[in-house]
C-alpha positions in Angstrom: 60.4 -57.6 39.0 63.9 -55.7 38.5 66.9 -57.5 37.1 68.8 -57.2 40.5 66.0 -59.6 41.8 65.9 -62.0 39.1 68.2 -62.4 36.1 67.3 -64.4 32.9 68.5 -67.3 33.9 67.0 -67.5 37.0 68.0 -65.4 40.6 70.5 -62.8 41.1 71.4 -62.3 44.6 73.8 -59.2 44.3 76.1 -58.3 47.3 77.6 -55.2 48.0 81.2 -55.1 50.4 82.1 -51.9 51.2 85.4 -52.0 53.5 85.9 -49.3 56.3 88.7 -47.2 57.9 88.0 -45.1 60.9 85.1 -43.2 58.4 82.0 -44.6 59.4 80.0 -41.4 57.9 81.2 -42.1 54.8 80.4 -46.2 54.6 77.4 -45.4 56.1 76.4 -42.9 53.2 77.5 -45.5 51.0 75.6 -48.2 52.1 72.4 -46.0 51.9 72.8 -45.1 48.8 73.2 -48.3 48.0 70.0 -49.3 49.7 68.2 -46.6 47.7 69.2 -47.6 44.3 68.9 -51.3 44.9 66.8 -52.3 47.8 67.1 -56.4 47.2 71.0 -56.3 47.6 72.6 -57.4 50.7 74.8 -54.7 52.5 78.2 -55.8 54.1 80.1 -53.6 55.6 84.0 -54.9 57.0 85.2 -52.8 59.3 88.4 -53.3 58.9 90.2 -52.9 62.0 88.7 -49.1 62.9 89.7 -47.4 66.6 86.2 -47.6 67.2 83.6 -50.1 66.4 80.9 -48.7 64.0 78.3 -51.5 65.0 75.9 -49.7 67.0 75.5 -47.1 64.3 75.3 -49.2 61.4 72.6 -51.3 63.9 71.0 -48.0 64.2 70.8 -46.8 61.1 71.0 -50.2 58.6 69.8 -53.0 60.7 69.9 -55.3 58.0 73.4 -55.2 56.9 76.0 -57.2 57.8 79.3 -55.9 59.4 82.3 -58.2 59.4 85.0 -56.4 62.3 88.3 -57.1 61.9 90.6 -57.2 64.4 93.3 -55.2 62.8 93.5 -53.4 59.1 94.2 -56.0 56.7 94.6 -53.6 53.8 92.1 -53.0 51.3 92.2 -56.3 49.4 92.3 -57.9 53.3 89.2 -56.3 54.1 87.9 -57.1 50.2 88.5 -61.0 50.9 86.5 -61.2 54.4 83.8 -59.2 52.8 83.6 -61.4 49.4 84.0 -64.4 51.6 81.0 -63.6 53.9 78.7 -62.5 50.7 79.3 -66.0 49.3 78.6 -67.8 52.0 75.3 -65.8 52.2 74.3 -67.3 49.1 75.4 -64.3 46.9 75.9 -65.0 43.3 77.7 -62.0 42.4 79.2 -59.4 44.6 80.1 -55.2 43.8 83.0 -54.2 45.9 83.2 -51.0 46.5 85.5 -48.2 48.4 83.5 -46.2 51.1 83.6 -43.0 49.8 81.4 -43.7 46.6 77.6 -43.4 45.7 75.5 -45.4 43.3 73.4 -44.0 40.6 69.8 -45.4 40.4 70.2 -48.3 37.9 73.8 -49.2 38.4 73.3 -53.0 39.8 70.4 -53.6 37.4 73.1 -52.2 34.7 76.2 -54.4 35.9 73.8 -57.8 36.1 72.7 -56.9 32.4 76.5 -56.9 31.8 76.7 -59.8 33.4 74.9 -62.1 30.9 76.3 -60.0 27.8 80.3 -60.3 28.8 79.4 -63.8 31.3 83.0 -64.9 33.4 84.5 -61.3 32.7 85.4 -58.7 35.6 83.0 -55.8 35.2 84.0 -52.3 35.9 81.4 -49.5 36.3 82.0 -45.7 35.0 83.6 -44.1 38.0 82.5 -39.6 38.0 84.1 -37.5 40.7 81.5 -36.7 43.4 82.1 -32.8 42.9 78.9 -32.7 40.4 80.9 -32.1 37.3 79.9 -34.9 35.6 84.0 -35.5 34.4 84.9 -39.0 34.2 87.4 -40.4 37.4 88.1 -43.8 35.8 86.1 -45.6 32.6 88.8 -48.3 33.2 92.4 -48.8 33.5 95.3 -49.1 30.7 98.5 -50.4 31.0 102.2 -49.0 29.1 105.3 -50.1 29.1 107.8 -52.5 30.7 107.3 -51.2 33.5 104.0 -51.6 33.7 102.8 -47.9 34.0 99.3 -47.9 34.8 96.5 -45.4 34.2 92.6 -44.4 34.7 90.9 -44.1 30.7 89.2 -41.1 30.4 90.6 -39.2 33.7 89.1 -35.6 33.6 87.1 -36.2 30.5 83.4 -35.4 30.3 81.3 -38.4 31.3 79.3 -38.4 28.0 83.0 -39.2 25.6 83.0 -43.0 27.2 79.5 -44.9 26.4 80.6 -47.6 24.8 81.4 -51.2 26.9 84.7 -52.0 26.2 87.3 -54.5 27.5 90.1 -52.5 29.4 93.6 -53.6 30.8 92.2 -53.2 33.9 89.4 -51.9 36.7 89.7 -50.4 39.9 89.0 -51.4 42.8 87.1 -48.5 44.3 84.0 -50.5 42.1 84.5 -54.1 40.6 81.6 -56.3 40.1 82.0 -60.3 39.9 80.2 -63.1 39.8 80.8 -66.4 42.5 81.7 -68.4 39.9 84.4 -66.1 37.8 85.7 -64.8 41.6 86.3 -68.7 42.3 88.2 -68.6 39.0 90.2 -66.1 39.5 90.7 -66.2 43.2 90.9 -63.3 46.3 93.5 -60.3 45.9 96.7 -60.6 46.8 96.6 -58.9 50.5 100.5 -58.5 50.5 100.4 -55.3 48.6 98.3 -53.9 51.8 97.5 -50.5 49.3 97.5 -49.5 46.3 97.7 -51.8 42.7 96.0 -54.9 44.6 93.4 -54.0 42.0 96.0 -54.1 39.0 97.8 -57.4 39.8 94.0 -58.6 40.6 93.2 -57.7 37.1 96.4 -58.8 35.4 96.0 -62.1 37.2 92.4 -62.9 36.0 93.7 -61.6 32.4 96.5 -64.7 32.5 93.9 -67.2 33.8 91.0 -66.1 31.1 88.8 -63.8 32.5 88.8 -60.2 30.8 87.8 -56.5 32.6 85.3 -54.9 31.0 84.0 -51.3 31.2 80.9 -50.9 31.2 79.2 -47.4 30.7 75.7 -47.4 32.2 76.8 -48.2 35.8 77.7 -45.4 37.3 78.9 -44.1 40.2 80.2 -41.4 41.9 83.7 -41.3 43.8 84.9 -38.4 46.6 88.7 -39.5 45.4 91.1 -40.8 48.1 88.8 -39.4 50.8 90.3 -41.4 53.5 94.2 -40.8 52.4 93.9 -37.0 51.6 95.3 -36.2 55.0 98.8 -35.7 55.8 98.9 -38.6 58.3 98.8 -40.8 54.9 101.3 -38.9 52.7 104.3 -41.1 53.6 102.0 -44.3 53.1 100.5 -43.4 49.7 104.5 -43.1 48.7 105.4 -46.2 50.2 103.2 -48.0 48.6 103.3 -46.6 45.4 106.8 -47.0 45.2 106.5 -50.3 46.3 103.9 -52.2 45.2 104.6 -50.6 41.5 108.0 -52.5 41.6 106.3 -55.4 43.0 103.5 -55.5 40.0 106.1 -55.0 37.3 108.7 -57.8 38.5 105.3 -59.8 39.1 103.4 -59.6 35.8 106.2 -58.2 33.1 107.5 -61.3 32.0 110.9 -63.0 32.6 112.4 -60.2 29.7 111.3 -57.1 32.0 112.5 -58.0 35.5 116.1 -57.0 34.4 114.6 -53.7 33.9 112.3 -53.6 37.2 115.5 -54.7 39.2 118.1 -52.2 36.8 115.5 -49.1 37.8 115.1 -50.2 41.1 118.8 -50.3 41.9 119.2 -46.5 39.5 116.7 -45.1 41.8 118.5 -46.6 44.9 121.7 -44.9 43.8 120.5 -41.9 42.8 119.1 -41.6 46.4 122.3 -42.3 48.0 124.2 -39.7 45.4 121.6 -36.6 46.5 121.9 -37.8 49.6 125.5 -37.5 49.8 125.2 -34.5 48.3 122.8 -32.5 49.5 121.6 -31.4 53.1 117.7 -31.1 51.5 117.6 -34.9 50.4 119.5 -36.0 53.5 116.6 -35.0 55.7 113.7 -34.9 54.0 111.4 -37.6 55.3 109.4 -38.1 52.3 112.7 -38.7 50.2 113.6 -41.5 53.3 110.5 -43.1 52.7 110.6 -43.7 49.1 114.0 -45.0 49.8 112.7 -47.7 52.2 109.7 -49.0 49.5 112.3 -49.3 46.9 114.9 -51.4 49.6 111.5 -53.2 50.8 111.0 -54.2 47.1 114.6 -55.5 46.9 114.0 -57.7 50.2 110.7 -59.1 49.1 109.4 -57.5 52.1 105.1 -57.6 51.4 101.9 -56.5 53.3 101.5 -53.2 55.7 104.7 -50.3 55.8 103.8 -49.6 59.8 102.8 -52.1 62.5 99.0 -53.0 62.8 97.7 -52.4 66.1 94.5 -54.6 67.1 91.6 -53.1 68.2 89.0 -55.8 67.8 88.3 -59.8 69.0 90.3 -61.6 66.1 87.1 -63.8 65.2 84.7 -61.2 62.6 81.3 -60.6 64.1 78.4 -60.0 62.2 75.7 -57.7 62.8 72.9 -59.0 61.2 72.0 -62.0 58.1 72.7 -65.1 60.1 
């Protein structure tokens, strides 16, 4: 019997929530490939808040999954929470999150539950490849610099083979993150307010304050088609937003009373600095992107959290499942 049916200490039922945007192809590639390299694990897909509902298709093709429709996008650690929520009360004793655009290696859950028992109440973070076939490392972890709070990928670009050691990192992101019911009770859901972008950070950093370390480890693998969803130009001015944003908001959250001086001193530098080129020059005055990073860092200033444009509903507000009751 393989370790993602039955642990040493008895079972292991392993969950996997993958959240959805308007890309069902992609989810449902991901949930396959789940299903390939783990049959036992439960699939459950959140669709979360998609023009079109994606039920029939998963119906079609994965009729033993679970989908959890939202009524309108709740961000990524939104759509994180209903799924983790639903795969606990399943019965799941850990769950692997996981961003639709990724692909499992054969071994990776069997890997992670090994983990499990070697780094028990700790975060686990799989090695994250790009999906062009290179074999280069995306992200073998996350470290943090600085007051600010800078954060960064370990091992961005590097060949897979330089990070095959576990290790505990700053940091994992949430594209993969593998936790058990009981640490995820610990440390609690994401913080939805961010909406995008460093939900997985202040996750991390929180779990880090309350005792539960991130660690990396090496033979889980899987394979990421980076930002596959937000590569078009309808997302540019949201990835800004956000980044702008929510990296303000993580500083002033998690830097200590000492830093948020700084985070408010930059913050109010970059604000004037905005309104000086703007004064100044005809380029800055009308370029949109330029507005945009403007409003993140004035939404930071007003404590202003969750999505940067309004949410339009597209589903019954109660989530539906497919299949699993």
């Amino acid at each position: 019997m393989s370790s993602s049916t039955r642990a040493e200490d008895g079972p292991a039922s392993v969950a996997a929530v993958v959240v959805n945007y308007n890309d069902p192809t992609a989810s449902l590639r991901c949930l396959r490939s789940i299903r390939e390299a783990s049959p036992e694990t439960l699939l459950v897909l959140v669709d979360n808040g998609s023009r079109e509902d994606c039920r029939d298709a998963v119906r079609e093709q994965l009729p033993e999954a679970v989908v959890v429709r939202l009524a309108r996008n709740v961000g990524y650690a939104g759509g994180c929470n209903a799924g983790v929520a639903s795969a606990f009360d399943r019965g799941a004793a850990y769950v692997l999150m996981l961003n639709n655009d990724t692909t499992l290696e054969p071994g990776t859950i069997d890997a992670l539950l090994r983990a499990a028992h070697e780094h028990a109440g700790a975060i686990l973070a799989p090695k994250i490849l790009y999906a062009d076939g290179s074999e280069r490392i995306w992200s073998a972890g996350g470290r943090i610099s600085g007051p600010l709070l800078r954060n960064e990928h370990v091992g961005q670009g590097e060949p897979s083979s330089a990070h095959s050691v576990a290790q505990a990192v700053s940091w994992a992101t949430g594209c993969a993150l593998f936790v058990s019911h009981e640490t995820y009770r610990r440390v609690g859901p994401m913080d939805e307010g961010y909406f995008l972008y460093l939900e997985d950070v202040d996750w991390c950093l929180h779990a880090t304050a309350v005792g539960v370390p991130t660690w990396f480890v090496p033979d889980a693998v899987i394979h990421h088609d980076v930002s596959r969803t937000l590569r078009s130009s309808e997302w540019a001015d949201d990835v800004r937003y956000y980044a702008y944003r929510n990296g303000y908001r993580l500083a002033f959250r998690h830097g200590g009373l000492w830093t948020r001086p700084l985070v408010i001193g930059d913050a109010i530098w970059t604000l004037a600095k905005a309104a000086i080129r703007s004064a100044t020059s005809k380029d800055h005055r009308h370029n949109a992107h330029y507005h945009v990073r403007t409003r993140a860092v004035l939404d930071f200033m007003r404590g202003r959290s969750g999505p940067y444009r309004p949410v339009l509903e597209h589903a019954p507000l109660v989530p539906e499942p497919v299949a699993g009751e």
